[in-house]
C-alpha positions as CSV (number, residue, x, y, z in Angstrom):
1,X,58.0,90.8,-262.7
2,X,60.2,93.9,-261.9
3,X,57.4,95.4,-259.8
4,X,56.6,92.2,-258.1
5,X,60.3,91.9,-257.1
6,X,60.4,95.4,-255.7
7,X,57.6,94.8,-253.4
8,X,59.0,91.9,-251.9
9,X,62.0,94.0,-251.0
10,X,60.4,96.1,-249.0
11,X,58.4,93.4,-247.1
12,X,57.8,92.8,-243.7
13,X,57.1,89.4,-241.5
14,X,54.4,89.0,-239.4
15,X,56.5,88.5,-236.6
16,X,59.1,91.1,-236.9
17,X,56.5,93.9,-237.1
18,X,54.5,92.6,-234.0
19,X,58.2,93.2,-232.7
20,X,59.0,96.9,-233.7
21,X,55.5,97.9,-232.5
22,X,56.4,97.0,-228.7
23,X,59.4,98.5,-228.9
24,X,58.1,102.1,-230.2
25,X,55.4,101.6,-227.4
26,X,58.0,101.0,-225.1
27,X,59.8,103.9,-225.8
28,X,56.6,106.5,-225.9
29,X,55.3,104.9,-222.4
30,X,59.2,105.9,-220.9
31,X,58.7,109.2,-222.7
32,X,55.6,110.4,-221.3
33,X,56.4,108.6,-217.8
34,X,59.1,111.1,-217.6
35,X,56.9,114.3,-218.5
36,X,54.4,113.4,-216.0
37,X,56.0,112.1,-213.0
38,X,55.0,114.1,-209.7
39,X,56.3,111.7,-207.0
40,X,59.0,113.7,-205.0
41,X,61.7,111.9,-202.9
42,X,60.8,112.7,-199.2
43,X,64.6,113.1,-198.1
44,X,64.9,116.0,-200.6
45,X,61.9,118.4,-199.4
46,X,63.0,121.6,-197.2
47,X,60.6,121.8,-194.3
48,X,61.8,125.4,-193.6
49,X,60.9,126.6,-197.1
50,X,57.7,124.5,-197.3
51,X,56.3,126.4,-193.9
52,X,57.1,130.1,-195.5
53,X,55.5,129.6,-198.7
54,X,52.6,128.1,-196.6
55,X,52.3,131.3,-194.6
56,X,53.1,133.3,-197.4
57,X,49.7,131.3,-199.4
58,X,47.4,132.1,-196.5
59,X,48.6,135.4,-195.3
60,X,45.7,138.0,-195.8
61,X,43.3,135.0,-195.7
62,X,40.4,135.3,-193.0
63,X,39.3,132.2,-190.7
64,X,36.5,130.7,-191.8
65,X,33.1,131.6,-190.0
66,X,30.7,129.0,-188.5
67,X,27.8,128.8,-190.9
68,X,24.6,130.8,-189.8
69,X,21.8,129.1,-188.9
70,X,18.7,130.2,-190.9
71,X,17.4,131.1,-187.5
72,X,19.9,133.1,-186.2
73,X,19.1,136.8,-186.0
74,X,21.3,140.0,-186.2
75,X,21.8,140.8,-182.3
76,X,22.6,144.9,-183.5
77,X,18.8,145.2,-184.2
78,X,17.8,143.8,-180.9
79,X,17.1,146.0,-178.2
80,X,15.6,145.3,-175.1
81,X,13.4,147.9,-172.8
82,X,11.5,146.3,-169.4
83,X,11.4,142.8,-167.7
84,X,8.0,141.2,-168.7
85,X,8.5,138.6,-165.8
86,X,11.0,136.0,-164.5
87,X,11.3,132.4,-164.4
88,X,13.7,129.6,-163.2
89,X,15.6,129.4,-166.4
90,X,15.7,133.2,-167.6
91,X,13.9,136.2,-168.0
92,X,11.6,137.9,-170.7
93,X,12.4,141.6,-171.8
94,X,9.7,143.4,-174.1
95,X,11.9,145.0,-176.8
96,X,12.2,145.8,-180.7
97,X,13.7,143.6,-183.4
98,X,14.0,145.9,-186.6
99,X,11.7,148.4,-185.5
100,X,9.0,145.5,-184.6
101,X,7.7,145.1,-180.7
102,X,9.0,141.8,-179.8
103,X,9.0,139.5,-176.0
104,X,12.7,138.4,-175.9
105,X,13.7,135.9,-173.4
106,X,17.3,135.0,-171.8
107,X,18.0,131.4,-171.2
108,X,20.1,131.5,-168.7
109,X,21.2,127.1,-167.9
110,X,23.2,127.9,-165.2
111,X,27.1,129.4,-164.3
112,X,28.9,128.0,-167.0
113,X,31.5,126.8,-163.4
114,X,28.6,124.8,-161.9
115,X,28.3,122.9,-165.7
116,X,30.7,120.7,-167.5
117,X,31.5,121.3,-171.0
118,X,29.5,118.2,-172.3
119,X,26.6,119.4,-170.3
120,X,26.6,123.3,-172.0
121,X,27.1,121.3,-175.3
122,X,24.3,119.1,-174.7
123,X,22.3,121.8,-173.9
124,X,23.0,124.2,-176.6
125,X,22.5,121.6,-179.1
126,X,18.8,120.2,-177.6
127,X,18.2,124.2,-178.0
128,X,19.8,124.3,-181.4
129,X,17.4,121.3,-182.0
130,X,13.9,122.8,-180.8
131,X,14.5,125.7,-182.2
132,X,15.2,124.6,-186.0
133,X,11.8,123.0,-185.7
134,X,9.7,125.9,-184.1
135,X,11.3,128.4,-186.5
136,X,9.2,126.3,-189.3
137,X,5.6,126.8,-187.5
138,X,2.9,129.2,-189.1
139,X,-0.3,129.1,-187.2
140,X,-2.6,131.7,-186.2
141,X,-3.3,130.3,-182.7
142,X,0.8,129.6,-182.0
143,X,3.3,132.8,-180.8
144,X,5.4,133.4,-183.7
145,X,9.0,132.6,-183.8
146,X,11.4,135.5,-185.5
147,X,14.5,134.7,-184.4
148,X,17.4,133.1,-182.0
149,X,21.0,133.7,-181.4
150,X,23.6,130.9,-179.8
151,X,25.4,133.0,-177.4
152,X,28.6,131.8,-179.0
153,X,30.5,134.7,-177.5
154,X,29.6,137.2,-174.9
155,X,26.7,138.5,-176.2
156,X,25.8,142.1,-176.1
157,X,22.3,143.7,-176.6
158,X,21.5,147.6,-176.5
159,X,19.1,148.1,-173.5
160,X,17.6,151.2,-172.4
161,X,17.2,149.7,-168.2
162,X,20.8,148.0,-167.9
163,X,24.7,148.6,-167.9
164,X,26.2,152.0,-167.9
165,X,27.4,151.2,-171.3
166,X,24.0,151.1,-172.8
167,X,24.0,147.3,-173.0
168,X,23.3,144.2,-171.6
169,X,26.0,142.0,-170.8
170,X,25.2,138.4,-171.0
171,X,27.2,135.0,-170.8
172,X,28.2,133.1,-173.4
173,X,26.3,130.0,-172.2
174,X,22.8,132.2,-172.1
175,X,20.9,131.5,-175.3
176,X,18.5,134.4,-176.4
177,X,14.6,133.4,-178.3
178,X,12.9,136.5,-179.6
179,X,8.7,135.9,-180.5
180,X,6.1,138.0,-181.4
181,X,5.1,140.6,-178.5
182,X,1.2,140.0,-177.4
183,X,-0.3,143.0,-175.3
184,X,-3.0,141.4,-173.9
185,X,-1.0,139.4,-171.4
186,X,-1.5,136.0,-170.1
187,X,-4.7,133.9,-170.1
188,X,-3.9,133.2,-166.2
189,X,-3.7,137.1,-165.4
190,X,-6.6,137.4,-167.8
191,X,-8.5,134.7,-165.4
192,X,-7.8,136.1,-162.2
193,X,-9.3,139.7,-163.3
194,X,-12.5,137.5,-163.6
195,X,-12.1,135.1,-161.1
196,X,-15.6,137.1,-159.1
197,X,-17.6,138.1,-162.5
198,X,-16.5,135.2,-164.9
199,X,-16.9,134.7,-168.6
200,X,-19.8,134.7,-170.9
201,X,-19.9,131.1,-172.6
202,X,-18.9,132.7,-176.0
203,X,-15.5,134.2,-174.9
204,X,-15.2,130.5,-173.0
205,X,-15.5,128.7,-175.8
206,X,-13.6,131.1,-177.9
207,X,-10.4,131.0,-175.6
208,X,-10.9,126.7,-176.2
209,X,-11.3,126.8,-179.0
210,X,-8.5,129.0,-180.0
211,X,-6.1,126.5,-177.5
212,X,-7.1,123.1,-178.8
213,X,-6.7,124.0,-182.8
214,X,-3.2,125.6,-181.7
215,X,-2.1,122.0,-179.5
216,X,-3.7,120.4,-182.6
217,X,-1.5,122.0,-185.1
218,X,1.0,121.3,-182.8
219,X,0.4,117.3,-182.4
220,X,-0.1,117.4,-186.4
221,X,4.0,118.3,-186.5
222,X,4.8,115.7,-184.0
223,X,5.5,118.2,-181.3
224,X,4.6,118.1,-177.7
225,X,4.1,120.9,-175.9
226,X,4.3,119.7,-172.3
227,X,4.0,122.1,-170.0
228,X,0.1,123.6,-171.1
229,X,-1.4,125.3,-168.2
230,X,-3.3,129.2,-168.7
231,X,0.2,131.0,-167.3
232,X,1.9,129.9,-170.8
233,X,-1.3,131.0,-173.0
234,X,-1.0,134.2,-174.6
235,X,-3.6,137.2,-175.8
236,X,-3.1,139.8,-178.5
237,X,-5.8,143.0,-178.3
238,X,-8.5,141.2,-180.0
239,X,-8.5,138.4,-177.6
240,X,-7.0,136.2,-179.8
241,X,-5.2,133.5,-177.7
242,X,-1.9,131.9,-178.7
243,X,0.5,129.0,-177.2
244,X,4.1,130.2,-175.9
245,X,6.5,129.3,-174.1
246,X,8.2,126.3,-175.4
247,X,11.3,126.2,-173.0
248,X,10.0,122.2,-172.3
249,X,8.6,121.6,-175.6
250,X,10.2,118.6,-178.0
251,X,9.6,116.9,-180.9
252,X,7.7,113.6,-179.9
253,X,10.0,110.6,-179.4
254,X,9.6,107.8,-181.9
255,X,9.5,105.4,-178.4
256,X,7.3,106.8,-175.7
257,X,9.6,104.9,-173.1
258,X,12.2,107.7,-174.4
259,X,9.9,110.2,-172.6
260,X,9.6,110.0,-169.2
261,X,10.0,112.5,-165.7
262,X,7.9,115.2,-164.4
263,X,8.0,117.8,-167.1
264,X,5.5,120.6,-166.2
265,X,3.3,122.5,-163.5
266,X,1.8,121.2,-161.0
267,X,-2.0,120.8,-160.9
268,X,-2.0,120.2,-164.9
269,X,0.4,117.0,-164.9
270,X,-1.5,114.4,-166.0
271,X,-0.8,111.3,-163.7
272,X,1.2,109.0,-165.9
273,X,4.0,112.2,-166.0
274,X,4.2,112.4,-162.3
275,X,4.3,108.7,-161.9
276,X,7.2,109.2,-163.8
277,X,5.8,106.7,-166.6
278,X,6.2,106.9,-170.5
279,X,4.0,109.2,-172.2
280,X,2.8,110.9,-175.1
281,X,1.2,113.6,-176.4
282,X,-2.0,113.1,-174.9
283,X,-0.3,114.6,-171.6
284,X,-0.9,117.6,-173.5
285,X,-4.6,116.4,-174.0
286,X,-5.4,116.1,-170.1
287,X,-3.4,119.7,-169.2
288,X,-5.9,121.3,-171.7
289,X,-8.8,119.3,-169.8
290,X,-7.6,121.5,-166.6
291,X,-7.6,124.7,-168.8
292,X,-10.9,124.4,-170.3
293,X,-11.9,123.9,-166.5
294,X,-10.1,126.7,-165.5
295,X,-11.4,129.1,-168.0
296,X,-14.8,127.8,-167.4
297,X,-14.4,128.5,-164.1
298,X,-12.4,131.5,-163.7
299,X,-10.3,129.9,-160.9
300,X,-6.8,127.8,-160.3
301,X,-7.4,123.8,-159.6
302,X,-6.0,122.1,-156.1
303,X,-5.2,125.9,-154.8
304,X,-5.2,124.0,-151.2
305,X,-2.6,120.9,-151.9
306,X,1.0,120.5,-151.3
307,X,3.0,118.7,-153.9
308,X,2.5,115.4,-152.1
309,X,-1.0,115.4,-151.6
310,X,-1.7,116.3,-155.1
311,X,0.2,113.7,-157.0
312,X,-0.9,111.2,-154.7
313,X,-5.0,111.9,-155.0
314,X,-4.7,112.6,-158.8
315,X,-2.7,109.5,-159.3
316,X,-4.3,106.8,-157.0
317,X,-7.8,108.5,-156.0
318,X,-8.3,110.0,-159.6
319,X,-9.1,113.6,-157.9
320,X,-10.1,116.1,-160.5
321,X,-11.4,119.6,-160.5
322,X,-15.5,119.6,-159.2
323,X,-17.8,120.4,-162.7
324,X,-20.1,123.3,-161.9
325,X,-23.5,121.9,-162.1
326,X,-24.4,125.3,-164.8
327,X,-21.8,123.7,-166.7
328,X,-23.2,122.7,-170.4
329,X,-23.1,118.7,-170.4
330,X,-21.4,118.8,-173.7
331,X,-18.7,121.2,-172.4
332,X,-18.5,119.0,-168.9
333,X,-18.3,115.6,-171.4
334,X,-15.4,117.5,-173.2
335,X,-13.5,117.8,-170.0
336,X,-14.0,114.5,-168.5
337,X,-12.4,113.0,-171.6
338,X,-9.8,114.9,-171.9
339,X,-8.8,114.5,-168.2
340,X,-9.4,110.6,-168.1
341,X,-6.8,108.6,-166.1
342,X,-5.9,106.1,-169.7
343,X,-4.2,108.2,-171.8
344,X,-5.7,105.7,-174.2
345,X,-9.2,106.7,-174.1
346,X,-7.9,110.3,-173.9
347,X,-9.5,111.7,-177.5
348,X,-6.9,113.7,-180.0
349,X,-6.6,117.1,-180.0
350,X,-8.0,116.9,-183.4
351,X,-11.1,115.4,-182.0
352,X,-11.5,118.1,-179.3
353,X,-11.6,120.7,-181.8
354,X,-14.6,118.9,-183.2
355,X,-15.9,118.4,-180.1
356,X,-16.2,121.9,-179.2
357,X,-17.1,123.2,-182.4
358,X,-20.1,120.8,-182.3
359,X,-21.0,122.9,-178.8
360,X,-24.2,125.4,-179.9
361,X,-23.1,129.0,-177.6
362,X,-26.5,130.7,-178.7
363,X,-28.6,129.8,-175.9
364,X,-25.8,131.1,-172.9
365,X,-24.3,128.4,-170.5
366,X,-21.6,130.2,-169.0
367,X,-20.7,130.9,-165.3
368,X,-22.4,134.3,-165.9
369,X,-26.5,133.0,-167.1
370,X,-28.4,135.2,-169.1
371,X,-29.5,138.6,-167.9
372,X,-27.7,138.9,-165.4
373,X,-24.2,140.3,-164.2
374,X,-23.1,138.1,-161.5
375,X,-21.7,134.3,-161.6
376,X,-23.9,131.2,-160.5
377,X,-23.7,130.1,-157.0
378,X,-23.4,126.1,-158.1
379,X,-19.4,126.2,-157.8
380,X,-19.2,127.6,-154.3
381,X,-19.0,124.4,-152.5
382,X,-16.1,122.9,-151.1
383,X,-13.5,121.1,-152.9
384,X,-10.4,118.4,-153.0
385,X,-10.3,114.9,-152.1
């Protein structure tokens, strides 16, 4: 009994303990509310004293640097030499890039005072663009990319032709592309040395060949080229040819109503890009048409027509370049597709490889026929509409 007595001393009701344990909550909420608050009244900071220890954090603390672009090369192992040529939007230096021969072309847009600031910016980033994709090609048969550089300040590059200073002094709106440097030249310079002997049929179909599987790799990464013509086709020492030039190039729109103007040379426009109509990349299909024609033939299409006269005959009286009559059917066939005025019933580039793969070369067919050293005499009638 004694023990039973002693226990209900010492008991505890139901209700009274759910009481005590709120209140010790209570109390150990309050507690740690106290150690943890952070909230400052506003009235009580010193500006003054925030600024200085603010300075006194990032003092010795260098600005952050724009990201480099995996593209971007290291302008102090640039150096130019001799103007290759010069065009309307820059001009191409032979040089070295870290001890390795190297074309290097300016871009030169324009005085930065005859641009606006959203026009320089639209420009540089439709370079910054196109050039993040061409960095990514690998193809035999396409000029390969090394390197690029912004122009985000005045850009200086050693030179051994220009400034007393030893440099090149360029503007910060000029954009510099650096490829692989070809010694053979272009295929149009290439042409013109031939233009009175002209090709065998195996270097003919070689150089075709050689274009069409580089626009075909090109297609195959959704990339139009669109400005194809012989001037922008390059040769290395084994007569190797490969595509360059890319200054119009872009990736293909989604919507071919987003492409539209005359965009590239004249005499290898197809007609729906000087109508000024939406096209695709079988633009690129018809300019290698007049290529393979020109190769063929050793000689420039339309070298007689203005501007006017040209568009309009191509356009509404479907003038092409006159076939040789020595020229191999299947090689003729070849260019007649490629050239037709529906870009529909235009064939692939993929196809056109095919095509002239499928050509047999053994048995001669050129301009120059077998046995002998001069051209045929079948192209020497008068052309043009």
């Amino acid at each position: 009994m004694e023990g039973g007595a002693q226990v209900s001393d010492v008991a505890i009701a139901p209700e009274k303990a759910e009481e005590i344990a709120r209140d010790v909550k209570a109390e150990k909420n309050e507690e740690v509310k106290k150690k943890t608050s952070s909230y400052v009244r506003a009235d009580t900071i010193n500006l003054a004293d925030l600024d200085a220890a603010l300075d006194r954090l990032n003092k010795g603390k260098t600005p952050e640097r724009r990201k480099k672009e995996e593209w971007e090369i290291d302008l102090s192992k640039l150096v130019l030499k001799n103007v290759i040529a010069r065009g309307t939007y820059g001009t191409v230096y032979k040089g070295s890039y870290d001890g390795q021969d190297v074309a290097v072309k300016l871009l030169d847009w324009g005085e930065e005072s005859t641009m606006t600031k959203s026009e320089i910016e639209a420009l540089r980033a439709a370079f910054r663009q196109e050039v993040a994709v061409w960095h990514k090609l690998d193809h035999p048969n396409v000029t390969k990319f090394i390197g690029a550089s912004m122009g985000n300040g005045d850009l200086q590059i050693p030179s051994h032709e220009q400034g007393a200073d030893g440099f090149v002094h360029v503007a910060s709106n000029v954009c510099c592309v650096v490829v692989e440097y070809l010694a053979g030249g272009t295929l149009k310079n290439f042409l013109i040395r031939h233009i009175r002997k002209k090709l065998t049929f195996k270097v003919v179909m070689q150089l075709a060949l050689d274009l069409s599987r580089g626009l075909s790799y090109l297609h195959s990464q959704s990339i139009i080229h669109r400005d194809v013509k012989s001037e922008n086709m390059l040769l290395d020492k084994r007569m190797n040819l490969k595509i360059a030039d890319f200054g119009v190039a872009r990736v293909e729109a989604q919507n071919p109503k987003d492409m539209t103007g005359e965009t590239g040379t004249l005499g290898y426009m197809a007609p729906e890009v000087l109508a000024g109509k939406p096209y695709n990349r079988k633009c690129d299909v018809y300019s290698f048409g007049i290529c393979l024609w020109e190769t063929y033939c050793c000689d420039m299409p339309y070298p007689d027509l203005s501007f006017a006269e040209m568009t309009s005959a191509v356009v509404k009286q479907n003038l092409r370049p006159e076939i040789p009559k020595c020229c191999p059917s299947a090689l003729a066939t070849v260019m007649k597709k490629c050239w037709d005025a529906n870009p529909d019933k235009r064939p692939t580039m993929e196809e056109v490889v095919h095509m002239l793969e499928a050509i047999d070369t053994s048995k001669g067919g050129g301009m120059i026929p077998p046995g002998q050293s001069g051209g045929c005499f079948c192209f020497w009638s008068s052309r043009g509409p």
